[in-house]
N, C-alpha and C positions, 0 to 999 in steps of 0.2 A: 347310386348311393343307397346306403340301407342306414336308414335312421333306428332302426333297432340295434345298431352296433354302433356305439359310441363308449368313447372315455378320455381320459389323460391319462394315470400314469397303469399302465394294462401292455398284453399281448395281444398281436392284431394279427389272425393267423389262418391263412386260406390252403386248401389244394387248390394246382392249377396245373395246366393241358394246351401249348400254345399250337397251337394248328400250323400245319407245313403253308408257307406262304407268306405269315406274319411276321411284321414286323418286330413283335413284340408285345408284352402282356404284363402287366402289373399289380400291387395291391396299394392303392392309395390309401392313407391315412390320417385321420387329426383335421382334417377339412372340415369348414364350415356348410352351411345347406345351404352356399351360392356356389361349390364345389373349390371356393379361396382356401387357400392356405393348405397347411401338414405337407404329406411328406409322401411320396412314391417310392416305393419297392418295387423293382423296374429289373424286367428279364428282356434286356436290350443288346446293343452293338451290334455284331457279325447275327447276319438274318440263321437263323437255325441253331446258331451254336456261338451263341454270346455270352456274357459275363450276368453278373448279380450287379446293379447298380441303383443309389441311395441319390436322390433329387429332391430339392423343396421343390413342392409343388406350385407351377405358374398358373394354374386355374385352367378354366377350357380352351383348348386352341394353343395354350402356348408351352413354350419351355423354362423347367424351373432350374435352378443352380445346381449345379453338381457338387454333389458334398463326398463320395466314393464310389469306386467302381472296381471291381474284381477282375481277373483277368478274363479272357474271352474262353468258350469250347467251356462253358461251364453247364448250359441247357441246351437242350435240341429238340425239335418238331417232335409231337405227340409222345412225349416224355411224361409221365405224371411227377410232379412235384409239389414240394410244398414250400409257400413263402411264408414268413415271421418275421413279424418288427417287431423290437418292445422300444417302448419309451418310459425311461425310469426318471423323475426329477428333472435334471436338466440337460438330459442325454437320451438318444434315439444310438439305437444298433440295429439291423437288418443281418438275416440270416437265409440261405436256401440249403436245404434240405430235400432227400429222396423223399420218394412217395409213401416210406415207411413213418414217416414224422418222427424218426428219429438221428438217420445217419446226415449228420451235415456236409456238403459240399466244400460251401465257404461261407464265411462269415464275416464283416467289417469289423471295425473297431469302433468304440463308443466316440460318437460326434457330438457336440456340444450345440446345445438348444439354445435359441435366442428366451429373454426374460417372457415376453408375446406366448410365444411359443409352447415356452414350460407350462404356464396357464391357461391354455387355450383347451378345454373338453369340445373334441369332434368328431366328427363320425367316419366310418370306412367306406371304402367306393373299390369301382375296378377300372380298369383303364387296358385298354389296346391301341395297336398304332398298324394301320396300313394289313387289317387282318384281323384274324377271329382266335379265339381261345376262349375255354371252359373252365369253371372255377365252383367251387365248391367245398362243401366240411367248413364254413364261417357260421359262426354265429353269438349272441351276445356273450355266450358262457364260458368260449373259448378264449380265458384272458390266463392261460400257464404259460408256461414254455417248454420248450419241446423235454426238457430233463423234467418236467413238473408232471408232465402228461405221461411220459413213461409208467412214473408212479402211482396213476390211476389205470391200466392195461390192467386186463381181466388178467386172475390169475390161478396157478395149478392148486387144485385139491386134491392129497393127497390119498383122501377118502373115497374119492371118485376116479381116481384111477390118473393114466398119465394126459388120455386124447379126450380132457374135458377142462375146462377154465371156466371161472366165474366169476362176475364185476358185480358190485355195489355189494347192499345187507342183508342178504339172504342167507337162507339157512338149506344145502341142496342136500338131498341124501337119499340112496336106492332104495325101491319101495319094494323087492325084493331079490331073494337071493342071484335070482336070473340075472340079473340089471337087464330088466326090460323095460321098468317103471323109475320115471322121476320123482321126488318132491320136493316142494320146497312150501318150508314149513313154518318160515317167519312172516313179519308183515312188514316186509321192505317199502321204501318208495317205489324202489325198480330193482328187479334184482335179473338177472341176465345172468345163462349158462349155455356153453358153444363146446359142439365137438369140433375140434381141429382135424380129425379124418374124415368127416362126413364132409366133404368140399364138392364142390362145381359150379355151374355156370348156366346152361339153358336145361330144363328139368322140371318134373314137379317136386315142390317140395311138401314134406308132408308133416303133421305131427294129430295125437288125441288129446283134446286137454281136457281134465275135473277138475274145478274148482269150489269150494265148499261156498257160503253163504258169508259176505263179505269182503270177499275180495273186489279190486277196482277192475284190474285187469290179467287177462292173462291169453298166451299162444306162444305164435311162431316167430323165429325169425329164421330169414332166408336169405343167401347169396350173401351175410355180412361178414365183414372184415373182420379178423381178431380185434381190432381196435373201438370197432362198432363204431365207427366212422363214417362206414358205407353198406350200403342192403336194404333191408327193408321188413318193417314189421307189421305182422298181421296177427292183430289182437282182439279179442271179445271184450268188450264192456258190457256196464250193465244197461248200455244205450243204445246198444247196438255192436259191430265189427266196423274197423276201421284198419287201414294199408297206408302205410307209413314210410317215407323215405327219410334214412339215416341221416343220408349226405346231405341233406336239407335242412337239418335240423328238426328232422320228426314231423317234416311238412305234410300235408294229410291230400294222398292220392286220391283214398276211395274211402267210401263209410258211408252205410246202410244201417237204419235199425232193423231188417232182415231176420237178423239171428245177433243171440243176447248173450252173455255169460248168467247164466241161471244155474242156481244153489246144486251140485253133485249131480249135474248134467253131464254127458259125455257128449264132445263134437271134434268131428276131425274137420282142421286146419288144413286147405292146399295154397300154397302159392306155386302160380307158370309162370316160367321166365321161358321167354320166346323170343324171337329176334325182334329188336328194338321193342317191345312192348312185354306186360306184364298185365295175370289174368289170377284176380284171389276169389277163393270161392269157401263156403260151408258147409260143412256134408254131416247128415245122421252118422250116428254113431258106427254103425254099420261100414260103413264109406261107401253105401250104394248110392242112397239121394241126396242127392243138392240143394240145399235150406236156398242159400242166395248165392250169387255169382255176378262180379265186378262186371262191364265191359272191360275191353284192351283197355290198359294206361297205358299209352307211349311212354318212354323212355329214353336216356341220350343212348347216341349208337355205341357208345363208351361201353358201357353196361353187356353189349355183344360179349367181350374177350374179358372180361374180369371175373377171376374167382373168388368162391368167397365159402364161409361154414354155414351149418346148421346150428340153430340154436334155441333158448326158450327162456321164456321172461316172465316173470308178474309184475305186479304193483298192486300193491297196499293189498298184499294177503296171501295166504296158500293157493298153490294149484299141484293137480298131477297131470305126471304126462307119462306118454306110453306113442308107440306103433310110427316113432322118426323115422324117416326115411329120403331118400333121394331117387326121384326117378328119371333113368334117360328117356326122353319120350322119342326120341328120332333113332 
């Protein structure tokens, strides 16, 4: 159960990964913190290749009522997908969706909430049966719906060509005629720019960033999804560098005050993706020495086979960036 994720009438909405063997894997919702009541979003029936099915929840140990169930061969062993409920007023729908968050499988029809029910603000949990699955991309902020969310996906500038996208309030624009050089030159909360051909998977990845006197933060991001859903960021503050997982909700791997985001500094940003584990480090401007360097973060094995862009972020300021790259190291 995650007591940071609660509500009534919201989107309750996770990735998930049911491991070959299990029985089944779910998103429980609207439950109280004795794990009573709400409602399960339940990837059940036929072992591998079951249906979407909608249960009040029976609490620990037992079984709740079925209120809908979709046909079977709808999910399969190490498939990534995504689950969504919403509960609007006095009606719960469940939806499964690819791993894209946005094409739907299937989807119920809106069931009717007891009066209890409708009123009831509770929290999210996960649930398995007879086996293991991986779950992740929840968290309190995630309350759209998958057509809501579409409308927040990073998007094309046409100033910056076709194989680049940018999400939030930034202002991004080539710092000369080469396009060698980034910037961005507003003072977003977060502002997030991705090449969609600079892709891979185990590599270094690289970038330079300057950032003038005021900014919060600014760097890399690496291995993340168009969606920035999943990857991971490695940023300078003014407190030090910090490595960050997406799919966590920005949960915080590694952070040193080592090395700083200091006024019209240059440093070059690495992240190593390696098998099962990840290695960030801070190099002189040069990219000969090494300021500071994470140990290994482990990693799910997940992470082995997913691709994902390059990309570059601030918060609350300008930066420049310059010398992206992606390296095969093997």
């Amino acid at each position: 159960l995650d007591p940071a994720v609660r509500g009534r009438d919201r989107i309750w909405r996770c990735n998930v990964r049911v491991d070959p063997g299990a029985g089944g894997a779910g998103l429980v919702f609207k439950l109280d913190e004795h794990c009573e009541g709400g409602f399960n979003c339940w990837l059940g029936g036929t072992y591998g290749a079951g249906g979407l099915m909608l249960y009040r929840n029976g609490g620990p140990g037992k079984v709740g009522e079925a209120l809908w169930s979709s046909p079977q061969d709808k999910w399969h062993y190490n498939e990534d997908l995504v689950l969504e409920a919403e509960t609007k007023g006095n009606e719960v729908r469940v939806t499964l969706l690819q791993g894209d968050g946005e094409t739907v499988i299937v989807q119920s029809p809106w069931k009717e909430l007891t009066p209890e029910e409708t009123d009831r603000d509770g929290y999210l949990a996960f649930h398995t049966w007879k086996g293991s699955a991986e779950f992740w991309g929840f968290s309190g902020e995630s309350q759209t719906s998958a057509t809501q969310a579409a409308a927040a996906l990073p998007k094309a500038d046409p100033a910056l060509g076709a194989d680049w996208l940018t999400k939030g309030d930034g202002k991004w624009a080539w710092g000369d005629d080469d396009h060698t050089r980034f910037r961005q030159t507003a003072k977003p909360t977060s502002a997030s720019c991705l090449n969609t051909t600079l892709t891979g998977t185990k590599g270094t990845w690289r970038c330079v960033v300057n950032a003038p006197d005021g900014t919060s933060a600014a760097g890399l991001l690496f291995q993340v999804s168009k969606e920035l859903t999943e990857g991971f960021a490695l940023l300078l503050t003014r407190d030090g560098v910090r490595l960050t997982d997406l799919a966590q909700n920005g949960a915080v791997l590694w952070e040193s005050p080592g090395a700083k985001l200091l006024p019209n500094k240059s440093l070059v940003l690495e992240g190593l993706v390696q098998t099962d584990r990840l290695v960030a480090r801070v190099l002189t401007a040069d990219g000969k020495t090494v300021i500071v360097q994470s140990p290994p973060v482990y990693v799910s094995d997940r992470n082995n086979g997913r691709d994902g862009c390059l990309g570059l972020r601030t918060e609350e300021g300008a930066a420049e960036f310059s010398s992206w790259s992606l390296a095969d190291d093997e």
